[in-house]
N, CA, C and O of each residue as an XYZ file, in Angstrom:
824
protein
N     156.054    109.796     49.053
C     155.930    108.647     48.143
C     154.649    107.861     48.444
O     154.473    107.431     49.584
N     153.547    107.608     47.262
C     152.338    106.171     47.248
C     153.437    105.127     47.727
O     154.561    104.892     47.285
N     152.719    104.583     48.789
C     152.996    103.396     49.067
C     151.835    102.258     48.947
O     151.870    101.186     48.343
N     150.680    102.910     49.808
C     149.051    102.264     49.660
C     148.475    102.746     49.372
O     148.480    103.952     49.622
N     147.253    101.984     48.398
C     146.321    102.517     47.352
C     144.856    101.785     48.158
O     144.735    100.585     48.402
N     144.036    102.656     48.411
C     142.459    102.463     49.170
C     141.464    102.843     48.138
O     141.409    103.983     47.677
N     140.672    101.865     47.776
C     139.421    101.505     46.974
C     138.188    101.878     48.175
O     138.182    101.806     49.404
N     137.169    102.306     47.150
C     136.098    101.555     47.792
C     135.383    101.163     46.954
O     135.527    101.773     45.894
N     134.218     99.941     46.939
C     134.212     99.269     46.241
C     132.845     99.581     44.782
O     132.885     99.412     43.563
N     131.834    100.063     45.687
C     130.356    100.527     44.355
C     130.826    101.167     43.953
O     131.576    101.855     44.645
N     130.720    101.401     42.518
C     130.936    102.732     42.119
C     132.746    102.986     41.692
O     133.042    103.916     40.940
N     133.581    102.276     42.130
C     134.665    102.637     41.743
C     135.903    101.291     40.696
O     136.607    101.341     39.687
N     135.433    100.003     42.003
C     135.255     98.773     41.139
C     134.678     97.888     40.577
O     134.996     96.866     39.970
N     133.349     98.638     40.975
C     132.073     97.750     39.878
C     130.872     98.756     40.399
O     130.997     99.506     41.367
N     129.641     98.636     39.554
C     129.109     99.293     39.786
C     127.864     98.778     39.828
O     127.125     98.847     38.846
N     127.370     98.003     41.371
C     126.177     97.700     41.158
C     125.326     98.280     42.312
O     124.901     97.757     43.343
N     125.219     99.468     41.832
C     123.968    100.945     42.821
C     122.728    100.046     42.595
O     122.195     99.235     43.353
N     122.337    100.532     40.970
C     121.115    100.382     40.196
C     120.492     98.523     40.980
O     119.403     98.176     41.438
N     121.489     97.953     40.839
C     120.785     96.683     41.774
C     121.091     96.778     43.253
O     120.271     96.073     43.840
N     121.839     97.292     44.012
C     121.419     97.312     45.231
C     120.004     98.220     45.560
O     119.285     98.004     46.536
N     119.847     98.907     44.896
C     118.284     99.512     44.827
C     117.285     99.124     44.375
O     116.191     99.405     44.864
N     117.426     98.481     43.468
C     116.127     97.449     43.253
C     115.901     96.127     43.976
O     114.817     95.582     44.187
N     117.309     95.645     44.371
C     117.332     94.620     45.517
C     116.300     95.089     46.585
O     115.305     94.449     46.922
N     116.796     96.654     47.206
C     116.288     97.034     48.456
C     114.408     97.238     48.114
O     113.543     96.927     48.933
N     114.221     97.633     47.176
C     112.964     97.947     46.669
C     111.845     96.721     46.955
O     110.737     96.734     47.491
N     112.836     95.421     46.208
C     111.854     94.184     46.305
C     111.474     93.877     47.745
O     110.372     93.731     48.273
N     112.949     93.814     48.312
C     112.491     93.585     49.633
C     111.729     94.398     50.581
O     111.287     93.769     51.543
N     111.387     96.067     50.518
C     110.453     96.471     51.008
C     109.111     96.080     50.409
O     108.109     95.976     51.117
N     109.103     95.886     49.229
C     107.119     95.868     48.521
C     106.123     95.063     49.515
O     105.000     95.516     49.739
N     106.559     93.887     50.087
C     105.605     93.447     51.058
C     105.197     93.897     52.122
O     104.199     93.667     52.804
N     106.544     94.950     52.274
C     105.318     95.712     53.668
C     105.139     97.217     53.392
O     104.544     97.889     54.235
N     105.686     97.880     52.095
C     105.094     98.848     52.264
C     104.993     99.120     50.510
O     105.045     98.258     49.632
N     104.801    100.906     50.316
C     104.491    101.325     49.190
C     105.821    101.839     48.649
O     106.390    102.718     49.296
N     106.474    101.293     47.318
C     107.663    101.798     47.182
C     107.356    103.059     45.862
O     107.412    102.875     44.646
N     107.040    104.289     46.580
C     106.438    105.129     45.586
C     107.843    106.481     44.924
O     108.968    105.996     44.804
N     107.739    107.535     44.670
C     109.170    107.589     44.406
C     109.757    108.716     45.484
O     110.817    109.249     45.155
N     109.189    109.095     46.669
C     109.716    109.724     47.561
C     110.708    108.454     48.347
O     111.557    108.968     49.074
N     110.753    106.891     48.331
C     110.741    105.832     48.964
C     112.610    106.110     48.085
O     113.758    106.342     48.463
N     111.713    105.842     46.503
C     113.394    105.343     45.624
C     113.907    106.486     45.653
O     114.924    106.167     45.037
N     114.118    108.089     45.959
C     114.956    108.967     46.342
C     116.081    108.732     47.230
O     117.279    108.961     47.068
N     115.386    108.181     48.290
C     115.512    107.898     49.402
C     116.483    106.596     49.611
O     117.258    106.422     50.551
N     116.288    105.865     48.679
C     117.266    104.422     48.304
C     118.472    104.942     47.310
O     119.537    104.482     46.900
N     117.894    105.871     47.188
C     119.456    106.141     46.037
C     120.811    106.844     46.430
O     121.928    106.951     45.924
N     120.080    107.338     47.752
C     120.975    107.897     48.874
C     122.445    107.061     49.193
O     122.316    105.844     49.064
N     123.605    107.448     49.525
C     124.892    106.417     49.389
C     125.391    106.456     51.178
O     126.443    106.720     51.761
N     124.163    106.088     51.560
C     123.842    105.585     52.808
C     124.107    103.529     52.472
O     124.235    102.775     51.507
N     124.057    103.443     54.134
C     123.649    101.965     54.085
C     122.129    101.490     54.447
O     121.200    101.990     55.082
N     122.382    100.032     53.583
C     120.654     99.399     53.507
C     120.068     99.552     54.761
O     118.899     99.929     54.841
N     121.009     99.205     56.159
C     120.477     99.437     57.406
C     120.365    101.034     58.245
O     119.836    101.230     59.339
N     121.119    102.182     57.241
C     120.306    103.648     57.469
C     119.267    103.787     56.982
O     118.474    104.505     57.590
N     118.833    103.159     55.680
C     117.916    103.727     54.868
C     116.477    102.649     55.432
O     115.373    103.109     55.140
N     116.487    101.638     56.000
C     115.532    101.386     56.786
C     114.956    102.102     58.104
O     113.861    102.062     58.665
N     116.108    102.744     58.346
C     116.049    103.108     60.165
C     115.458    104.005     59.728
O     114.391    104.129     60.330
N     115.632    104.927     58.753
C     114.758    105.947     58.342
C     113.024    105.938     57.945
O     112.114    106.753     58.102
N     113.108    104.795     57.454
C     111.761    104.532     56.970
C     110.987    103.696     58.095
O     109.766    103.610     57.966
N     111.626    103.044     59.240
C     111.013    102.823     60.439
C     110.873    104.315     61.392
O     109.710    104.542     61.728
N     111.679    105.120     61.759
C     111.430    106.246     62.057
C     110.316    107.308     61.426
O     109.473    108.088     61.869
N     110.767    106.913     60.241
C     108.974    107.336     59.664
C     107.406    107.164     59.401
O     106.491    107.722     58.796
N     107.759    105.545     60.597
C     106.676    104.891     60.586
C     106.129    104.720     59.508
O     104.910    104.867     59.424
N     106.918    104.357     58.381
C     106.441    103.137     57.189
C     106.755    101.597     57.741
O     106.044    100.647     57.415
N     107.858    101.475     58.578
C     107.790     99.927     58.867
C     107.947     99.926     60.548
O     108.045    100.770     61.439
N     107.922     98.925     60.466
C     107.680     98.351     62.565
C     109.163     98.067     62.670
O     109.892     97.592     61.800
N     109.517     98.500     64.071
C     111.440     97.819     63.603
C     111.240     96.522     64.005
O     112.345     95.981     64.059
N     110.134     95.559     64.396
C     110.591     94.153     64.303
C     110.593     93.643     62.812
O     110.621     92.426     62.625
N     110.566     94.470     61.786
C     110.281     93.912     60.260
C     111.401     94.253     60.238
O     112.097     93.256     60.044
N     112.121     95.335     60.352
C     113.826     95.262     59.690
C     115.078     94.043     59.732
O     115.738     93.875     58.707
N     115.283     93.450     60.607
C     115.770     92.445     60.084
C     115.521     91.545     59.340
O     116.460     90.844     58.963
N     114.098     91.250     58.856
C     113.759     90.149     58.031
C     114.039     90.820     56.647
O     114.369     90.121     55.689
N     113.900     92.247     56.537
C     113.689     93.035     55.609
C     114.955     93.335     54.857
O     114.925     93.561     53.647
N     116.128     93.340     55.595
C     117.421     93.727     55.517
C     118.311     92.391     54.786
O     119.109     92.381     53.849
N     117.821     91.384     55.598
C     118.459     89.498     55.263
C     118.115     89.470     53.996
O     118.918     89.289     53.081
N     116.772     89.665     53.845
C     115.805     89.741     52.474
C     116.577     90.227     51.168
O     116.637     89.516     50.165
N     117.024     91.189     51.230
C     117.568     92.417     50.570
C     118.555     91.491     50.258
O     118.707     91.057     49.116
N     119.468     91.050     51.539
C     120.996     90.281     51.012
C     120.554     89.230     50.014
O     121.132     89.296     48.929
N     119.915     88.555     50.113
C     119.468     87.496     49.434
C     119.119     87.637     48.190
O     119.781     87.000     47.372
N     118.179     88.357     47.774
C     117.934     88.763     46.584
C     119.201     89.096     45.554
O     119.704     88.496     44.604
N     119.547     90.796     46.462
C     121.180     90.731     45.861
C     122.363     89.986     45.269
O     122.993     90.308     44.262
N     122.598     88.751     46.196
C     123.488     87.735     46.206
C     122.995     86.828     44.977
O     123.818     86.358     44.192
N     121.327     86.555     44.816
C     121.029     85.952     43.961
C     121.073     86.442     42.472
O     121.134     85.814     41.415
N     121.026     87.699     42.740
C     121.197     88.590     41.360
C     122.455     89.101     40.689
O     122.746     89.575     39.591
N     122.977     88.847     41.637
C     125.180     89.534     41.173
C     125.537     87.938     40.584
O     126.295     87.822     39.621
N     124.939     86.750     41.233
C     125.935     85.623     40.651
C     125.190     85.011     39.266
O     125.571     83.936     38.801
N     124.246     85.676     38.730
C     123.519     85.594     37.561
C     124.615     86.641     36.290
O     124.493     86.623     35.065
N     125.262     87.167     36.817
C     126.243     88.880     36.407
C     127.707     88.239     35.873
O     128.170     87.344     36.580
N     128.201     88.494     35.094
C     129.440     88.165     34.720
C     130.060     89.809     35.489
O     129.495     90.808     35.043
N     130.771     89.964     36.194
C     131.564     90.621     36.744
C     133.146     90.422     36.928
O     133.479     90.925     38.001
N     133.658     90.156     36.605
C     135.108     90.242     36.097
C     135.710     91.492     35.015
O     135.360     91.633     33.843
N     136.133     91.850     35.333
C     136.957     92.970     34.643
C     138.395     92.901     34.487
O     139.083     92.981     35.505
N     139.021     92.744     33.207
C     139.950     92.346     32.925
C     141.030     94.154     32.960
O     142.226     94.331     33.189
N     140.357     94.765     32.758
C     140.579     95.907     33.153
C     141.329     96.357     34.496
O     142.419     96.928     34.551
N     140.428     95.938     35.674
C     140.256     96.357     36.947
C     141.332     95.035     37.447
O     141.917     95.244     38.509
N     141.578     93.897     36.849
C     141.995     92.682     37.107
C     143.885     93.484     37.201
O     144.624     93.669     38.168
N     144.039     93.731     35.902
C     145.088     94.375     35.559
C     145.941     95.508     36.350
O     147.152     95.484     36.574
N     145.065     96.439     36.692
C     145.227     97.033     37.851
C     146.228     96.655     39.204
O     147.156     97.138     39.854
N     145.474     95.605     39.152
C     146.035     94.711     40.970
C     147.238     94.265     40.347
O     148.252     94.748     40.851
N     147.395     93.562     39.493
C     148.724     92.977     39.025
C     149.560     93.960     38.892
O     150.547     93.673     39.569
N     149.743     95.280     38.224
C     150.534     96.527     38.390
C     151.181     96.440     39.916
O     152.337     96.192     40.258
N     149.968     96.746     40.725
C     149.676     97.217     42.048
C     150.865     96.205     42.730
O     151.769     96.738     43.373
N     150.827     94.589     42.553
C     151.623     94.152     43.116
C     152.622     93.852     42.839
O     153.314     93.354     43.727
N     153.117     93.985     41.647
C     154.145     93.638     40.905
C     155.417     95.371     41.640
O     156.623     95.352     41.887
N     154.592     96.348     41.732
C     155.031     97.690     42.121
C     155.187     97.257     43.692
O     156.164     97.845     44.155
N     154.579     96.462     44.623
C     154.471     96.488     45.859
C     154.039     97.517     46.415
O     154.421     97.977     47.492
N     153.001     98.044     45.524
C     151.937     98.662     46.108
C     151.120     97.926     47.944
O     151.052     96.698     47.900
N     150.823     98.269     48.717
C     149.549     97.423     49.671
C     148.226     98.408     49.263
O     147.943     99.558     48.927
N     147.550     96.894     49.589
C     146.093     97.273     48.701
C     145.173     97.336     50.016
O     145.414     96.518     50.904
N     144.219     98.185     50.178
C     143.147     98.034     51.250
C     141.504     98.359     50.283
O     141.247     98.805     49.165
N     140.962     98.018     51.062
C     139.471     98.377     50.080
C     138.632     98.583     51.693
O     138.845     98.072     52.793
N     137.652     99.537     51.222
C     136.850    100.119     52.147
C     135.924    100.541     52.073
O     135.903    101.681     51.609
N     134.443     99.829     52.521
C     133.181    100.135     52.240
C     132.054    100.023     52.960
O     131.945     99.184     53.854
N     131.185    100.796     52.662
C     129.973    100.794     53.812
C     129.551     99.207     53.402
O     129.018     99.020     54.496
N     129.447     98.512     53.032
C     129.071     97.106     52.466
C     129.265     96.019     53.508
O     130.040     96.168     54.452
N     128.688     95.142     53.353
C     128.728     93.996     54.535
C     129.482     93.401     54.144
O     129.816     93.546     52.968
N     130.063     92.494     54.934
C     131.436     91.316     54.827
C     131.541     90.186     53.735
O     132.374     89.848     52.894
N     130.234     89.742     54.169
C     129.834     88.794     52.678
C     129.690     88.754     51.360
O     130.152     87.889     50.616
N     129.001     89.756     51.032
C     128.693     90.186     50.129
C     129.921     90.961     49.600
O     130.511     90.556     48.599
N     130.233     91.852     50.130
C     131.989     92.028     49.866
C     132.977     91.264     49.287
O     133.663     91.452     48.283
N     132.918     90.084     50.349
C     134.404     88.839     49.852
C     133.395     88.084     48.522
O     134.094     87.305     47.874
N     132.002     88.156     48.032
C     131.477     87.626     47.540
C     131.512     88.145     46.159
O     131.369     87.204     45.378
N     131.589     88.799     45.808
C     132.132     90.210     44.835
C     133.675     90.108     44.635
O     134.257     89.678     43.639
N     134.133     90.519     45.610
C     135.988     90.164     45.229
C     136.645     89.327     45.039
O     137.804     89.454     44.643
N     135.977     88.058     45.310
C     136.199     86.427     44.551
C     135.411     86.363     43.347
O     135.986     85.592     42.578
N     134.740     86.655     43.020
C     134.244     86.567     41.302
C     134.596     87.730     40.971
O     133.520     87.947     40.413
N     135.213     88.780     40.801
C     136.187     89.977     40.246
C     137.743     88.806     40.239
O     138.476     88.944     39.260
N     138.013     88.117     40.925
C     139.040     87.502     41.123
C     140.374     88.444     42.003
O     141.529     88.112     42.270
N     139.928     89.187     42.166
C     140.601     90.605     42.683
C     140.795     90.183     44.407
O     141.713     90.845     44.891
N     140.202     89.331     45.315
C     140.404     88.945     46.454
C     141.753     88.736     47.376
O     141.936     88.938     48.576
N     142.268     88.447     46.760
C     144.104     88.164     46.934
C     144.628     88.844     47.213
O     145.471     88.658     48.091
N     144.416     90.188     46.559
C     145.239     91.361     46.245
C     145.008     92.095     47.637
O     145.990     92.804     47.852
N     144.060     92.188     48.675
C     144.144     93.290     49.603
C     144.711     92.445     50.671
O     144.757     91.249     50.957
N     145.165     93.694     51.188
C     145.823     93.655     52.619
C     144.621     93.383     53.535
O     144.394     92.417     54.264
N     143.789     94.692     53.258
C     143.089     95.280     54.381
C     141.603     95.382     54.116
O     141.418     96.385     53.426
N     140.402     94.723     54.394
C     139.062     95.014     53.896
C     138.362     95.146     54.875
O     138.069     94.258     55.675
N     137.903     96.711     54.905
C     137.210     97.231     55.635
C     135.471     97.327     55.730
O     135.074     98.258     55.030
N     134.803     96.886     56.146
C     133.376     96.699     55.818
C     132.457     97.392     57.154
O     133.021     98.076     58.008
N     131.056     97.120     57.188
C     130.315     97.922     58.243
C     130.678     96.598     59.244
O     130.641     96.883     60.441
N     130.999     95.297     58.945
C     131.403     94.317     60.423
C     132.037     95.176     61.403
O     131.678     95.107     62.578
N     133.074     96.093     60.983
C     133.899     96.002     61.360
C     133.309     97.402     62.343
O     132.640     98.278     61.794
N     133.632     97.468     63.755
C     133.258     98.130     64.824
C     133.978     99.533     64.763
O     134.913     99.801     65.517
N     133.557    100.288     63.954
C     133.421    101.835     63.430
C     132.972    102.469     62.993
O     132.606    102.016     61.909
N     132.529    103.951     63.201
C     131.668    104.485     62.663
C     131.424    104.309     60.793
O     132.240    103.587     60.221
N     130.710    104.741     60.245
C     130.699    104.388     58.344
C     131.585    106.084     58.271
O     132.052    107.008     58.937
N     131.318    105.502     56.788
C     131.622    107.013     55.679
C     129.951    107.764     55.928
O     128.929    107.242     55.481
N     129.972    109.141     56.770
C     131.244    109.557     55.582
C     132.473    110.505     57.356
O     133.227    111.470     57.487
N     131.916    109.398     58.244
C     133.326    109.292     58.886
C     134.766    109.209     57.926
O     134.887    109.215     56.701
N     135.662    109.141     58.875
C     136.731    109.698     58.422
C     137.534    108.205     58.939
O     138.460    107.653     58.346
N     136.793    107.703     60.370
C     137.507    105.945     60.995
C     137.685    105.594     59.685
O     138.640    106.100     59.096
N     136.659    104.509     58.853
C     137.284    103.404     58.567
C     138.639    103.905     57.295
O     139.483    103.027     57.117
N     138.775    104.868     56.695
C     140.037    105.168     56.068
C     140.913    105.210     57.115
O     141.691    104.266     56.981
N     141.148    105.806     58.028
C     142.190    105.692     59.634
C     142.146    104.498     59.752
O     143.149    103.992     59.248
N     141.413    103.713     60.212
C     141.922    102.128     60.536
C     142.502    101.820     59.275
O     143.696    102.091     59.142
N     142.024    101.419     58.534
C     142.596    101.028     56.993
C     144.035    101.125     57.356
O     144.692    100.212     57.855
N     144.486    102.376     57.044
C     146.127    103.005     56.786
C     146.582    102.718     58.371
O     147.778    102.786     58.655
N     145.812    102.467     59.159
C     146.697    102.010     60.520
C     146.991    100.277     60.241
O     147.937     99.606     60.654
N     145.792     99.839     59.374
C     146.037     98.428     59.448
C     147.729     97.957     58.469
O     148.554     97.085     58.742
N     147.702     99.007     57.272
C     148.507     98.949     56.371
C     149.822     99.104     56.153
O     150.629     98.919     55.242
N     149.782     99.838     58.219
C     151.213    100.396     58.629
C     151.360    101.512     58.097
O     152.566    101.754     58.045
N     150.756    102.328     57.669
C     151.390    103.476     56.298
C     150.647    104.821     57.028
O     149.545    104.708     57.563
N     151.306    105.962     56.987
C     150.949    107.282     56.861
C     149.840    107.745     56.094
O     149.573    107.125     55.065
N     149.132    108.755     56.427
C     147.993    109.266     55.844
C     148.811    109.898     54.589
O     148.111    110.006     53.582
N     150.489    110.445     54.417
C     151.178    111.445     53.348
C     150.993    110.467     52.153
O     150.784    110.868     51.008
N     151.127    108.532     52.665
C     151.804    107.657     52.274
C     150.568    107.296     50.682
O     150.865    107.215     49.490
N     149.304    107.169     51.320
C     148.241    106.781     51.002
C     147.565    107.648     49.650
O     147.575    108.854     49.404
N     146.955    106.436     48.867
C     145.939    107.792     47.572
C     144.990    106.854     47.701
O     145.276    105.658     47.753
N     143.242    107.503     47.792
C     141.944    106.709     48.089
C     141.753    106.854     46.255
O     142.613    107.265     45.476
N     140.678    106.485     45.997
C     140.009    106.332     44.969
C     138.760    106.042     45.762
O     138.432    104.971     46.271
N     138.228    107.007     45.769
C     136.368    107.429     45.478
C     135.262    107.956     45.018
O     135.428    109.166     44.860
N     133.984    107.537     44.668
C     132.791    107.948     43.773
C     132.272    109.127     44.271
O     132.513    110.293     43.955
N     131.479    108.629     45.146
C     130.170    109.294     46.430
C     130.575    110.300     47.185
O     131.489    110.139     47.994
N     129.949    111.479     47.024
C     129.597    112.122     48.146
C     130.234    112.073     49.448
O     130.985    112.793     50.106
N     129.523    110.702     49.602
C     129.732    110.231     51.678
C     131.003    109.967     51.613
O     131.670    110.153     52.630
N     131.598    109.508     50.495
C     132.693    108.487     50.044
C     133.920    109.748     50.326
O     134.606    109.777     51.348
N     133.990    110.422     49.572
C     134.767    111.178     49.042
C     135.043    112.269     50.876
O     136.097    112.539     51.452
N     133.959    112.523     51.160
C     133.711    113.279     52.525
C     134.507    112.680     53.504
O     135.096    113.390     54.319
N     134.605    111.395     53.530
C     135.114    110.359     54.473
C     136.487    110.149     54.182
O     137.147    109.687     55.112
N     137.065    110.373     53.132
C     138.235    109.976     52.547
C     139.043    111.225     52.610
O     140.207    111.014     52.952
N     138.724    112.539     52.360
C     138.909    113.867     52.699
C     139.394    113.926     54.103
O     140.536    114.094     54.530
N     138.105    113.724     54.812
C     138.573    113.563     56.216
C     139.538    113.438     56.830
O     140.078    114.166     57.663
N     139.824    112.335     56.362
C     140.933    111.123     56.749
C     142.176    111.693     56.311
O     143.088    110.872     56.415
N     142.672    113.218     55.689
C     143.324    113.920     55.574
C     144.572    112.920     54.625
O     145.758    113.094     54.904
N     144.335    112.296     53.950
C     145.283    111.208     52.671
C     144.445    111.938     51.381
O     143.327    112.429     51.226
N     145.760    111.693     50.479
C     145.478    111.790     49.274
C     144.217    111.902     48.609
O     144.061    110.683     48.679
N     143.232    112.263     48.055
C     141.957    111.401     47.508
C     141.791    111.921     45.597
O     142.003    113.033     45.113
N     141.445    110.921     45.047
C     141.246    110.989     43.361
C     139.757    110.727     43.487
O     139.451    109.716     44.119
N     138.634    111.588     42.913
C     137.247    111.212     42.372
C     137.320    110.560     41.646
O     138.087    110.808     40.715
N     136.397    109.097     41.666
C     136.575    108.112     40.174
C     134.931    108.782     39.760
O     133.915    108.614     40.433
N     135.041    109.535     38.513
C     133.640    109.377     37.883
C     132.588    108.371     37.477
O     131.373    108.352     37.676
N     133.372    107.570     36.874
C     133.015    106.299     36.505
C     133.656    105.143     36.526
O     134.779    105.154     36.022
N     133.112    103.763     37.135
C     133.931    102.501     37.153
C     134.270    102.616     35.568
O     135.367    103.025     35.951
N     134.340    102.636     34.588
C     134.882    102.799     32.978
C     135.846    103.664     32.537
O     136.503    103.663     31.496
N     135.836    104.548     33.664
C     137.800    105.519     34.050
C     138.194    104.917     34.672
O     138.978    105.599     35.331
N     138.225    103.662     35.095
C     139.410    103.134     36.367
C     139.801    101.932     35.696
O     139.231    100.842     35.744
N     141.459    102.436     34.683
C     142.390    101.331     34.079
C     143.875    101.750     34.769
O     144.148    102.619     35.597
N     144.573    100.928     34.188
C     145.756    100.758     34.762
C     146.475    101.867     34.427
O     147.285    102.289     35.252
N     146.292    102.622     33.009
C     146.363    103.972     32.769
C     146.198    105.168     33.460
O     147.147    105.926     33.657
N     145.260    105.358     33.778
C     144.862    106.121     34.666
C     145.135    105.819     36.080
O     145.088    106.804     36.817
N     145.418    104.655     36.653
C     145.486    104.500     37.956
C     147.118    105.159     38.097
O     147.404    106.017     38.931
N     148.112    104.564     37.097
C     149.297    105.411     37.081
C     149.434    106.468     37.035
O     150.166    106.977     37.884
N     148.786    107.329     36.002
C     148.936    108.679     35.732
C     148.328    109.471     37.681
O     149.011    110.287     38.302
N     147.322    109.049     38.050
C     147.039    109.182     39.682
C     147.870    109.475     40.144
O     148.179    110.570     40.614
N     148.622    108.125     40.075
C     149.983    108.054     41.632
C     150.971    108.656     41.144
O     151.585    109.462     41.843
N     151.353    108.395     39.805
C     152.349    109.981     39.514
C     152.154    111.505     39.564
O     153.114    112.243     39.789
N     150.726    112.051     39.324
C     150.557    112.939     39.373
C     150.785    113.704     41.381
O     151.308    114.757     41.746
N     150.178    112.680     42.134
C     150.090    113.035     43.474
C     151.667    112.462     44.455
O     151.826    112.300     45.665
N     152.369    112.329     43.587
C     153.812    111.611     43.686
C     154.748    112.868     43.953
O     155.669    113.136     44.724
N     154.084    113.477     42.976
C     154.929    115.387     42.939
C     154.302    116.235     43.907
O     154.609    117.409     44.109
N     152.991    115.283     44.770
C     152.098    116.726     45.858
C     152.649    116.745     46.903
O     152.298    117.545     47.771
């Protein structure tokens, strides 16, 4: 039997790639050339702080510039999502199912803490989790297999118990891992309350 349902969050409950990459973009232009071997390289479903370490390892930047470079990035971002109507009445709907069923909710993402709870309070969706897993939190990323294991340890629940919902690659690799349930979301615009049911019934019978 679903008992807990694990999100992660780009890409499955909103989808802002296309600006975390142009976020990251602005904030490199002052110290280097953002040419398109650079935006390949940003489009990667890595985190902002791999995809620097890389480009300091490649001696495009000095690592005393990465933290200014990284803060930078948040900032921009933060300034650009609360310009965004992001609410989804859709995705809103969802959670209300979810708890009305006594579903437990966890969400889990390479994403920083802030910016996270900063996003799930203007989705209005904040309430709803149990469990929010972010890079704060002292474990390896996706496309590890930890932060889905902590998650479902935090949630009390079995890996049999659990169905993920993920986009990415790393995402999906990590969630696999973690030997629970997993559904590919193609697009945040397939993820309604429709479909989130038809999910947990379908993997209800696995």
């Amino acid at each position: 039997m679903i008992k807990g349902i694990l999100f992660d969050l780009d890409g499955v409950l909103i989808d802002t790639k296309q600006l975390q990459i142009d976020s990251t973009a602005k904030a490199l232009s002052p110290y280097m050339k953002v040419n398109n071997h650079i935006k390949s390289i940003l489009k990667q479903t890595i985190t902002t702080k791999e995809k620097l370490k890389i480009f300091s390892e490649a001696n495009y930047l000095k690592k005393n510039q990465l933290k200014n470079i990284y803060i930078s990035k948040k900032k921009i971002f933060e300034r650009e999502i609360m310009k965004r109507k992001i609410f989804s009445k859709e995705i809103y709907n969802i959670f209300i199912y979810l708890k009305k069923n006594n579903y437990k909710c966890a969400l889990v993402t390479n994403a920083n803490l802030k910016t996270t709870l900063f996003i799930l309070k203007k989705m209005k969706i904040n309430k709803f989790f149990s469990v929010i897993v972010t890079n704060q939190n002292k474990i390896k990323p996706k496309p590890s297999p930890e932060p889905y294991i902590y998650a479902m340890k935090k949630l009390c629940l079995k890996k049999e118990n659990c169905l993920i919902f993920e986009d990415s690659e790393v995402g999906l690799l990590s969630a696999k891992r973690s030997s629970a349930k997993t559904v590919k979301v193609d697009t945040v615009k397939d993820l309604n309350k429709k479909y989130l049911i038809s999910k947990i019934s379908r993997y209800e019978t696995i």
